[in-house]
PDBQT receptor file of N, H, CA, C and O in Angstrom, charges set to zero:
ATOM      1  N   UNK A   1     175.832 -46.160  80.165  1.00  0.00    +0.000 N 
ATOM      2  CA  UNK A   1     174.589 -45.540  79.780  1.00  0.00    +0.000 C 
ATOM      3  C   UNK A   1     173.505 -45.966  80.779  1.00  0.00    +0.000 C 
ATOM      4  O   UNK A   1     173.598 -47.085  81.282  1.00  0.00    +0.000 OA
ATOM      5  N   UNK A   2     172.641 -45.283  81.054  1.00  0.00    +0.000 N 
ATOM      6  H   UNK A   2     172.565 -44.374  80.644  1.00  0.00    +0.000 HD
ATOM      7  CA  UNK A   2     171.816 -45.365  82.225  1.00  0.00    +0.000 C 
ATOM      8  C   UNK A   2     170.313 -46.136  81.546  1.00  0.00    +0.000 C 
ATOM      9  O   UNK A   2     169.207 -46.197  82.085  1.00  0.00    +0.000 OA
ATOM     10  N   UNK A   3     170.750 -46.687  80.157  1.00  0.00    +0.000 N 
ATOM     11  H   UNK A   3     171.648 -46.638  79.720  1.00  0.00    +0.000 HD
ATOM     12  CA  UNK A   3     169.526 -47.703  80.133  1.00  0.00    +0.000 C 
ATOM     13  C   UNK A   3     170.137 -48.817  80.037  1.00  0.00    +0.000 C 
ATOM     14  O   UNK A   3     169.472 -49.844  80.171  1.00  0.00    +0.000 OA
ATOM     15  N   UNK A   4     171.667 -48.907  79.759  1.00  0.00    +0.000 N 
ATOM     16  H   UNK A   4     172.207 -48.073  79.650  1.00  0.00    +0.000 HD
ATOM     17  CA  UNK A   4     172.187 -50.187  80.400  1.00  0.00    +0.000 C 
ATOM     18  C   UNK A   4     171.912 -50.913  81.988  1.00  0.00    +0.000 C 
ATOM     19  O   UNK A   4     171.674 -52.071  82.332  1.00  0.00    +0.000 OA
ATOM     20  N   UNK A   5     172.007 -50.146  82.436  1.00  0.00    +0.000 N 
ATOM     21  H   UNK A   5     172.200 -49.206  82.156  1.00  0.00    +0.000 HD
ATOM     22  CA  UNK A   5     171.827 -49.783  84.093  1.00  0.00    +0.000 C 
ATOM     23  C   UNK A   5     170.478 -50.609  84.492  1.00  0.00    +0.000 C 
ATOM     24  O   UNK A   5     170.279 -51.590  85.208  1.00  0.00    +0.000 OA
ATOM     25  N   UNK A   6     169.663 -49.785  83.723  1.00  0.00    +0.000 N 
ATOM     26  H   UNK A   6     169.825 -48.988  83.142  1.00  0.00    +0.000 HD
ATOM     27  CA  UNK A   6     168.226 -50.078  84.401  1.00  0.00    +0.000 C 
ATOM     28  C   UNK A   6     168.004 -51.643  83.829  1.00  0.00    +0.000 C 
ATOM     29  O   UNK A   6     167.326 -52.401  84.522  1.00  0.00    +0.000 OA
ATOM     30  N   UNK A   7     168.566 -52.118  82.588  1.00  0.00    +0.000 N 
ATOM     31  H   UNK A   7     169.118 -51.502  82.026  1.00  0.00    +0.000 HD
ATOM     32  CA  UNK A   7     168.343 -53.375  81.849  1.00  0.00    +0.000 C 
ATOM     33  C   UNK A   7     169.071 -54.158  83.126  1.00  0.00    +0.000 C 
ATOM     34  O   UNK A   7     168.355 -54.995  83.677  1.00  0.00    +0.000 OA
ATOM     35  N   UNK A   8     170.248 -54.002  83.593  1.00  0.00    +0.000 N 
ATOM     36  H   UNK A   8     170.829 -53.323  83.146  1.00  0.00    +0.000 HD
ATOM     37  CA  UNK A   8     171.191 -54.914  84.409  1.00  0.00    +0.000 C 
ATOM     38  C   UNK A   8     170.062 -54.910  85.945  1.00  0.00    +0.000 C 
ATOM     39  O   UNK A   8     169.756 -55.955  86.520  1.00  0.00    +0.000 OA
ATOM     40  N   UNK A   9     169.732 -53.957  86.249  1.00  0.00    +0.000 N 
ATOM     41  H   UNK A   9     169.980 -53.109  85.783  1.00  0.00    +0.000 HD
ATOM     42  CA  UNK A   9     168.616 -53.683  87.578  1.00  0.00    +0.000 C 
ATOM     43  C   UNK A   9     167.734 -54.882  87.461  1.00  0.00    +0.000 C 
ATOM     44  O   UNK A   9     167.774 -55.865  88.200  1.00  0.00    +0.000 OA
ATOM     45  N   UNK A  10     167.131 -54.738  86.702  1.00  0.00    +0.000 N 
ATOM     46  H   UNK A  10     167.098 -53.939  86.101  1.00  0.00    +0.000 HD
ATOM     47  CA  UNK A  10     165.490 -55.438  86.111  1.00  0.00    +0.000 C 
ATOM     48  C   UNK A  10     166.198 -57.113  86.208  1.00  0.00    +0.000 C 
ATOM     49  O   UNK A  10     166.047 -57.854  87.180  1.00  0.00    +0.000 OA
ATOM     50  N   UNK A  11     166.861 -57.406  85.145  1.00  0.00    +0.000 N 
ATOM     51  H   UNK A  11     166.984 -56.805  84.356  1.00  0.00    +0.000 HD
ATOM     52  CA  UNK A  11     167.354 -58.444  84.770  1.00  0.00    +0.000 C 
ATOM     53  C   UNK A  11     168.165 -59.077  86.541  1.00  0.00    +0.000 C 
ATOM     54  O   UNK A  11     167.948 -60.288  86.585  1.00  0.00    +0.000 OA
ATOM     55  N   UNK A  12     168.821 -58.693  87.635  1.00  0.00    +0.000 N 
ATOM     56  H   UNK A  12     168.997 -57.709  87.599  1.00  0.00    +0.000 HD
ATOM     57  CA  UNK A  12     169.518 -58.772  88.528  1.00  0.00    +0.000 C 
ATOM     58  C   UNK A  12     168.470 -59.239  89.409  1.00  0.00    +0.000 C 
ATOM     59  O   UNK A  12     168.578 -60.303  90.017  1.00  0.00    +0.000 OA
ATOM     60  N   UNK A  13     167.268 -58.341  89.519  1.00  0.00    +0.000 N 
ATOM     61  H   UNK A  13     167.180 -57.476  89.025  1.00  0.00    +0.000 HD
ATOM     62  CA  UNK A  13     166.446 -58.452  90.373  1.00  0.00    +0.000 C 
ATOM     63  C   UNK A  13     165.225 -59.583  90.075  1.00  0.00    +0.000 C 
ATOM     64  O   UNK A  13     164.343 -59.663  90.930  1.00  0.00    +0.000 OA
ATOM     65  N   UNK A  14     165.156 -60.346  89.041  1.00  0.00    +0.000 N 
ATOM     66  H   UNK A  14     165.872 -60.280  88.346  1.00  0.00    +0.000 HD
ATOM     67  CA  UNK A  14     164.761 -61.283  88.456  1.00  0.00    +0.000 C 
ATOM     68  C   UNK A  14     163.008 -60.925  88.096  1.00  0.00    +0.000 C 
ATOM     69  O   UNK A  14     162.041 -61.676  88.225  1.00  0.00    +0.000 OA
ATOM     70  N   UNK A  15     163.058 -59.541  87.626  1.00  0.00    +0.000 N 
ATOM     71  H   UNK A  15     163.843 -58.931  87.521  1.00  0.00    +0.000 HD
ATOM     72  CA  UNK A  15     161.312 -58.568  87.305  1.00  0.00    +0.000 C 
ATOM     73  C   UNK A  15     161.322 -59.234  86.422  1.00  0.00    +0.000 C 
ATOM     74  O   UNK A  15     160.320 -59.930  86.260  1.00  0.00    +0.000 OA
ATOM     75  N   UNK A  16     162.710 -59.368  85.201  1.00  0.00    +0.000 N 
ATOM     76  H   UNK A  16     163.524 -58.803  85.332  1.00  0.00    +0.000 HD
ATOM     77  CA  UNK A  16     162.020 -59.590  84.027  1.00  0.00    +0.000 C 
ATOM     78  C   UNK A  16     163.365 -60.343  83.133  1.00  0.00    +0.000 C 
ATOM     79  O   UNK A  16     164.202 -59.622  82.591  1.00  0.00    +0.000 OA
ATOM     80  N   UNK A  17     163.457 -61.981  83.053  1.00  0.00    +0.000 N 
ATOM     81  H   UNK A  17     162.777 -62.567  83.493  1.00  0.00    +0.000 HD
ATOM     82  CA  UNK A  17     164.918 -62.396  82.524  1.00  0.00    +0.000 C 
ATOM     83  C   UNK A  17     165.127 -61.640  81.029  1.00  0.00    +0.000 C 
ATOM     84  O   UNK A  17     164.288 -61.014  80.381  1.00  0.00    +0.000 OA
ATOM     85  N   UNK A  18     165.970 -61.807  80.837  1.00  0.00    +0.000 N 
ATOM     86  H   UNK A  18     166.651 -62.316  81.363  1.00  0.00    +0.000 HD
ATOM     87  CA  UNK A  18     166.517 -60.664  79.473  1.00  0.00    +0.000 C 
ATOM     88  C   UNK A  18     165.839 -59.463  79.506  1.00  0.00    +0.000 C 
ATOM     89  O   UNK A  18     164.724 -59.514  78.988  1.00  0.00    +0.000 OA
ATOM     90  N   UNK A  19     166.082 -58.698  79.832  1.00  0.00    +0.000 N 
ATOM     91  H   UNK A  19     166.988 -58.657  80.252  1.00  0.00    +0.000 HD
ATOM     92  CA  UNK A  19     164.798 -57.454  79.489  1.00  0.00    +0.000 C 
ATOM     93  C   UNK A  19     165.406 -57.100  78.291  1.00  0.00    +0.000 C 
ATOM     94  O   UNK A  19     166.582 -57.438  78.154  1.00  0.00    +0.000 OA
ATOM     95  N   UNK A  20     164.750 -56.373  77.216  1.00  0.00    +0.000 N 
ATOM     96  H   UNK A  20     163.795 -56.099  77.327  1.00  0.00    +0.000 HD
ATOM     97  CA  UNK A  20     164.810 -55.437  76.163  1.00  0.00    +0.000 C 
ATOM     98  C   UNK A  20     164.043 -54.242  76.273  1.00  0.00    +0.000 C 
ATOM     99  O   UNK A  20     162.871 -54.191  76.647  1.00  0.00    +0.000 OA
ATOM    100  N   UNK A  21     165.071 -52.865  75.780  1.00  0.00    +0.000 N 
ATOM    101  H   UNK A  21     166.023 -52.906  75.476  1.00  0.00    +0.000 HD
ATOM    102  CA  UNK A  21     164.137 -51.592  75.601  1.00  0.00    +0.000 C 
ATOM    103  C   UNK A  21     163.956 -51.687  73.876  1.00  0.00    +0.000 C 
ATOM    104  O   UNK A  21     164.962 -51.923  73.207  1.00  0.00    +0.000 OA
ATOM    105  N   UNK A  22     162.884 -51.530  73.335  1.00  0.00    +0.000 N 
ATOM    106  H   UNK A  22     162.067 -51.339  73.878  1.00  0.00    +0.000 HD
ATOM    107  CA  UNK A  22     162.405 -51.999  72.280  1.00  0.00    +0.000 C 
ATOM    108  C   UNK A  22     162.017 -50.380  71.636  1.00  0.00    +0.000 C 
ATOM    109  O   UNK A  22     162.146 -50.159  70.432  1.00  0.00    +0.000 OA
ATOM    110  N   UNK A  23     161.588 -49.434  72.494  1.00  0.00    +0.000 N 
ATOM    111  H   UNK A  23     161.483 -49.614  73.472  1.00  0.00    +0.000 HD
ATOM    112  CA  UNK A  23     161.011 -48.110  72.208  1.00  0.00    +0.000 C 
ATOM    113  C   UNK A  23     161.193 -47.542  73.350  1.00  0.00    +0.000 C 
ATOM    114  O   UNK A  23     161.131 -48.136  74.426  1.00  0.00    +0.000 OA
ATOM    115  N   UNK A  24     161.487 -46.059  73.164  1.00  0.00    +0.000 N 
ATOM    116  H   UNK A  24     161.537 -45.577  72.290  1.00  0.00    +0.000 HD
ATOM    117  CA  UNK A  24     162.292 -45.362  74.081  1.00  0.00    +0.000 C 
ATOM    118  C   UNK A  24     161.102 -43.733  73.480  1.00  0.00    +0.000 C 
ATOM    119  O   UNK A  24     161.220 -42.942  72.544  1.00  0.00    +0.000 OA
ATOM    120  N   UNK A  25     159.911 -43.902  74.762  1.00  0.00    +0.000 N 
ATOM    121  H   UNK A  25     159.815 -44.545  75.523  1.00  0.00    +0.000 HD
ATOM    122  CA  UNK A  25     159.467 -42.529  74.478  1.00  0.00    +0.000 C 
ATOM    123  C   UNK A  25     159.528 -41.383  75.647  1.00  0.00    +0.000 C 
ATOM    124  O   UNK A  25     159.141 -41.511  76.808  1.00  0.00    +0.000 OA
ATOM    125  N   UNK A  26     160.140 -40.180  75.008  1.00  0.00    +0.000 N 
ATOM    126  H   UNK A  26     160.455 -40.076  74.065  1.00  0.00    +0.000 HD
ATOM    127  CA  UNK A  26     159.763 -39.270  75.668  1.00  0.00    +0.000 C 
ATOM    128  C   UNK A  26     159.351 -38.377  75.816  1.00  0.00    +0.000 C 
ATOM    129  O   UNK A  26     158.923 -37.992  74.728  1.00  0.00    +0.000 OA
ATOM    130  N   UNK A  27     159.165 -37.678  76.562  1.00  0.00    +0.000 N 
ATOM    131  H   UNK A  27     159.512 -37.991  77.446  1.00  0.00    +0.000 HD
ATOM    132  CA  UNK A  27     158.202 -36.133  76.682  1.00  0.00    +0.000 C 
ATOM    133  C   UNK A  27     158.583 -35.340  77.865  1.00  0.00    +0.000 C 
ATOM    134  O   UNK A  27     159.167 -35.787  78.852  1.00  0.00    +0.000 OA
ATOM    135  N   UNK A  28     158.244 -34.264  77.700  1.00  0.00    +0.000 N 
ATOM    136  H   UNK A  28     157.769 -33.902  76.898  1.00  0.00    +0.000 HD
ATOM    137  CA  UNK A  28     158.657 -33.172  78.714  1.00  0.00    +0.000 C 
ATOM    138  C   UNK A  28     157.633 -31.941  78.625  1.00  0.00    +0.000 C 
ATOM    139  O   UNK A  28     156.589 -32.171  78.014  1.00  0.00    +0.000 OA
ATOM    140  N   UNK A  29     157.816 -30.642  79.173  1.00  0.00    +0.000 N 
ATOM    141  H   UNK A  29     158.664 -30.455  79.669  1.00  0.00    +0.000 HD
ATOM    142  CA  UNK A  29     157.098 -29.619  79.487  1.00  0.00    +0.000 C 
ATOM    143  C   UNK A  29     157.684 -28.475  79.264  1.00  0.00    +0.000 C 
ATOM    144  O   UNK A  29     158.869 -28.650  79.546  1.00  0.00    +0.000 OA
ATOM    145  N   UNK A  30     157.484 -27.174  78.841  1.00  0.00    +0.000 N 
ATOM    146  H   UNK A  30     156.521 -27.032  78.611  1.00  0.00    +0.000 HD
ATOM    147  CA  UNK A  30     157.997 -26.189  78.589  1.00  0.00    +0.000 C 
ATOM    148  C   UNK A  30     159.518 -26.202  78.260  1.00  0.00    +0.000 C 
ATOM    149  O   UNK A  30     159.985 -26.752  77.263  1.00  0.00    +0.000 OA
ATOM    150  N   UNK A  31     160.119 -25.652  79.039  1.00  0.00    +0.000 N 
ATOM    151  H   UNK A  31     159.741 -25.205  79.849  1.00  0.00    +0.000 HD
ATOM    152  CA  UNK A  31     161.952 -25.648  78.901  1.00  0.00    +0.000 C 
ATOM    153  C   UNK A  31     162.668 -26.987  78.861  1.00  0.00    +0.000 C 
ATOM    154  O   UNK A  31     163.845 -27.208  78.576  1.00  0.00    +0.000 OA
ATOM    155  N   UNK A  32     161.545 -27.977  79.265  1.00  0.00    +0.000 N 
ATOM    156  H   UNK A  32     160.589 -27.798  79.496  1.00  0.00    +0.000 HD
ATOM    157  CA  UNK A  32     162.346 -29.332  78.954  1.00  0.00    +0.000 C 
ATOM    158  C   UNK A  32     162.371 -29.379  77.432  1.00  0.00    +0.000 C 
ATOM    159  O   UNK A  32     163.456 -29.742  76.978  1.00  0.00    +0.000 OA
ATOM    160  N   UNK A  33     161.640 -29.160  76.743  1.00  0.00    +0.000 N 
ATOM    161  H   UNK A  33     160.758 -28.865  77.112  1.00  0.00    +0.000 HD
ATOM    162  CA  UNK A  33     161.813 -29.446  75.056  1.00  0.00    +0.000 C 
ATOM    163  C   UNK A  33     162.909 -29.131  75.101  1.00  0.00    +0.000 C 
ATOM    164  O   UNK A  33     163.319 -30.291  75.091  1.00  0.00    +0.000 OA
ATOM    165  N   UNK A  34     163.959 -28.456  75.152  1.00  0.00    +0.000 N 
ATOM    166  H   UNK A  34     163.626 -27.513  75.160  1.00  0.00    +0.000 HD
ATOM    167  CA  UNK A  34     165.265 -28.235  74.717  1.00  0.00    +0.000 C 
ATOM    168  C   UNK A  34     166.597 -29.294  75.305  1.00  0.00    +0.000 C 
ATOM    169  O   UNK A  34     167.678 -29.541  74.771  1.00  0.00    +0.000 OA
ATOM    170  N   UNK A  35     165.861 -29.906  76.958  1.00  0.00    +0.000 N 
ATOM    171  H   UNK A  35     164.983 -29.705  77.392  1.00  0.00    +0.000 HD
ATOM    172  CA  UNK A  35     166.466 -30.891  76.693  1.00  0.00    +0.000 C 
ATOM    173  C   UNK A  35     165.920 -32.589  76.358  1.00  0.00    +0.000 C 
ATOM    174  O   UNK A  35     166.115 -33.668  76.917  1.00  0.00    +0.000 OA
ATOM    175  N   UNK A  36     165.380 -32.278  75.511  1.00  0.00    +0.000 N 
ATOM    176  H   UNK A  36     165.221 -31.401  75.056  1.00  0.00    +0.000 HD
ATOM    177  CA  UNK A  36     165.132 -33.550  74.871  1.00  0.00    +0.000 C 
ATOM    178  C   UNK A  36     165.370 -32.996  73.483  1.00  0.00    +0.000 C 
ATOM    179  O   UNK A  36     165.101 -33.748  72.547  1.00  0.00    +0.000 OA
ATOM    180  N   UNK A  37     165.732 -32.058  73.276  1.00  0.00    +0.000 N 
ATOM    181  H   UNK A  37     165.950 -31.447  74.036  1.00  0.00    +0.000 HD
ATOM    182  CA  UNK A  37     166.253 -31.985  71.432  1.00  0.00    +0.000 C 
ATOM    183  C   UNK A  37     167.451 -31.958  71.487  1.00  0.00    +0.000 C 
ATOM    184  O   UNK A  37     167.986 -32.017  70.379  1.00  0.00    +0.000 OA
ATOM    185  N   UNK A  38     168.191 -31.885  72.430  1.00  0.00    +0.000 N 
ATOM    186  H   UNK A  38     167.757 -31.838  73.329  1.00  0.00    +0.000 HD
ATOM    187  CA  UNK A  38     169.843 -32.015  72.823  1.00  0.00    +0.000 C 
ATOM    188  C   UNK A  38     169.961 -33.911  72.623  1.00  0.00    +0.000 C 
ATOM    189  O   UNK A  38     170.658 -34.483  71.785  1.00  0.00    +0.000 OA
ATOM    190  N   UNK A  39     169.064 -34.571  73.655  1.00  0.00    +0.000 N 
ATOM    191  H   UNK A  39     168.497 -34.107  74.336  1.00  0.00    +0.000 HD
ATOM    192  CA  UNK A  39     169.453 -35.891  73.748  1.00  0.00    +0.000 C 
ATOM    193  C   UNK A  39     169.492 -36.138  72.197  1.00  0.00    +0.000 C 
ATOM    194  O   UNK A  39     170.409 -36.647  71.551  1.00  0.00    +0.000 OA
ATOM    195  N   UNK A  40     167.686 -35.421  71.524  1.00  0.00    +0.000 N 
ATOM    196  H   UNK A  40     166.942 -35.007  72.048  1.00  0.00    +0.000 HD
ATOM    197  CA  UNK A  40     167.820 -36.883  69.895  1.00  0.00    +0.000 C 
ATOM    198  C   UNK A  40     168.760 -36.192  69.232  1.00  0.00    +0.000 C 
ATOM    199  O   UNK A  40     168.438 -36.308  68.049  1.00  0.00    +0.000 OA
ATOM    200  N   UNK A  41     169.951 -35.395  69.315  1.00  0.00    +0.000 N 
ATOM    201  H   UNK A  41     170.213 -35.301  70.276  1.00  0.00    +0.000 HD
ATOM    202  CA  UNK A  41     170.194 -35.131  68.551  1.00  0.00    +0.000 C 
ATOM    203  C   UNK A  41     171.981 -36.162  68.571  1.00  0.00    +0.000 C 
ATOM    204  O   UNK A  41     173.026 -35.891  67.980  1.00  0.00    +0.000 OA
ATOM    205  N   UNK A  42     171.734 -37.034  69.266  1.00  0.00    +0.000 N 
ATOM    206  H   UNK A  42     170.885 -37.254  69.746  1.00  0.00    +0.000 HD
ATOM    207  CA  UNK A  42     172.869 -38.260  69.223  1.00  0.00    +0.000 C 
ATOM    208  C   UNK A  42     172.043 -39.408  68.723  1.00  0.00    +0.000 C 
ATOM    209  O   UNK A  42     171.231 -40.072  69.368  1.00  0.00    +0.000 OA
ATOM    210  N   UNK A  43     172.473 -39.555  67.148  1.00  0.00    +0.000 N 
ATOM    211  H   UNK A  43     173.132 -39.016  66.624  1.00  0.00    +0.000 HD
ATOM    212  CA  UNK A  43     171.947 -40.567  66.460  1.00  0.00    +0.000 C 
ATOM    213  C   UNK A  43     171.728 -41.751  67.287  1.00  0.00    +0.000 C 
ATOM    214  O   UNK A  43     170.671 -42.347  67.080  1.00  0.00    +0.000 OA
ATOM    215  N   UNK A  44     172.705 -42.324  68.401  1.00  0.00    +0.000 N 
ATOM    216  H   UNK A  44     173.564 -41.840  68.569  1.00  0.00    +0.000 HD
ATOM    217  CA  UNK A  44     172.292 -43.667  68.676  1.00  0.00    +0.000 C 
ATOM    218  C   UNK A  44     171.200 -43.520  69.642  1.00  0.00    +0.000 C 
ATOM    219  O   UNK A  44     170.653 -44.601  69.860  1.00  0.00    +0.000 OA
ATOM    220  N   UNK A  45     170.604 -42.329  70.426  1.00  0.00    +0.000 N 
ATOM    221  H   UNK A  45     171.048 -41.451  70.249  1.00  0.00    +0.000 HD
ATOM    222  CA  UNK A  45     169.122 -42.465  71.311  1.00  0.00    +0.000 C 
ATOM    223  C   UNK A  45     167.967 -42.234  70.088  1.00  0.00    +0.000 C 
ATOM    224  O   UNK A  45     166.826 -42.690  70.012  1.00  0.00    +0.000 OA
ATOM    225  N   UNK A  46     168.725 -41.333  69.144  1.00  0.00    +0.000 N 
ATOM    226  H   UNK A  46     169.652 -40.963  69.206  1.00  0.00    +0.000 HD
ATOM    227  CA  UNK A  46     166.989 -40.791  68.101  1.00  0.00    +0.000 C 
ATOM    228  C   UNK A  46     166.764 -42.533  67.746  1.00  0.00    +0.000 C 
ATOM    229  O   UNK A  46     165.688 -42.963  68.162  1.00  0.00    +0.000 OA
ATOM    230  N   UNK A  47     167.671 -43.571  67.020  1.00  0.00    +0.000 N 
ATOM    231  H   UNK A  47     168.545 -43.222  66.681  1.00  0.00    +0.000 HD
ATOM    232  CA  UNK A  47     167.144 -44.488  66.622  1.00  0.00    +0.000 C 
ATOM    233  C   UNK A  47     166.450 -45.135  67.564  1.00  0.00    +0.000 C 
ATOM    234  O   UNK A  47     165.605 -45.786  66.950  1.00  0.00    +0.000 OA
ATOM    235  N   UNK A  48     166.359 -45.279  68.458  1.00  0.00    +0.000 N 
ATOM    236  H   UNK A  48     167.046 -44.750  68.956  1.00  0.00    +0.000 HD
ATOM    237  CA  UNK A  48     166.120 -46.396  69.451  1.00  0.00    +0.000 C 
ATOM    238  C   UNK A  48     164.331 -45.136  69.527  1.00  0.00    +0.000 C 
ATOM    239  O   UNK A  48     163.405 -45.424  70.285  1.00  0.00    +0.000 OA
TER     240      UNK A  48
């Protein structure tokens, strides 16, 4: 998963020891709404 990724980045590169994503917001523009109602619609990103 590509916020595993960015946690291992951060944490590797010593920005930030342990990082945590705590809240996960997003937004988009016209035709993007559809893909961001595709992503929440996998329970484990809507919770987060």
């Amino acid at each position: 998963m590509i916020l595993d990724t960015v946690l291992s980045v951060i944490d590797s590169q010593g920005i930030i020891n342990d990082p945590k994503i705590e809240y996960l917001i997003m937004t988009s523009f016209s035709a993007g709404y559809g893909g961001v109602r595709e992503i929440l619609k996998s329970e484990n990103y809507y919770n987060k």
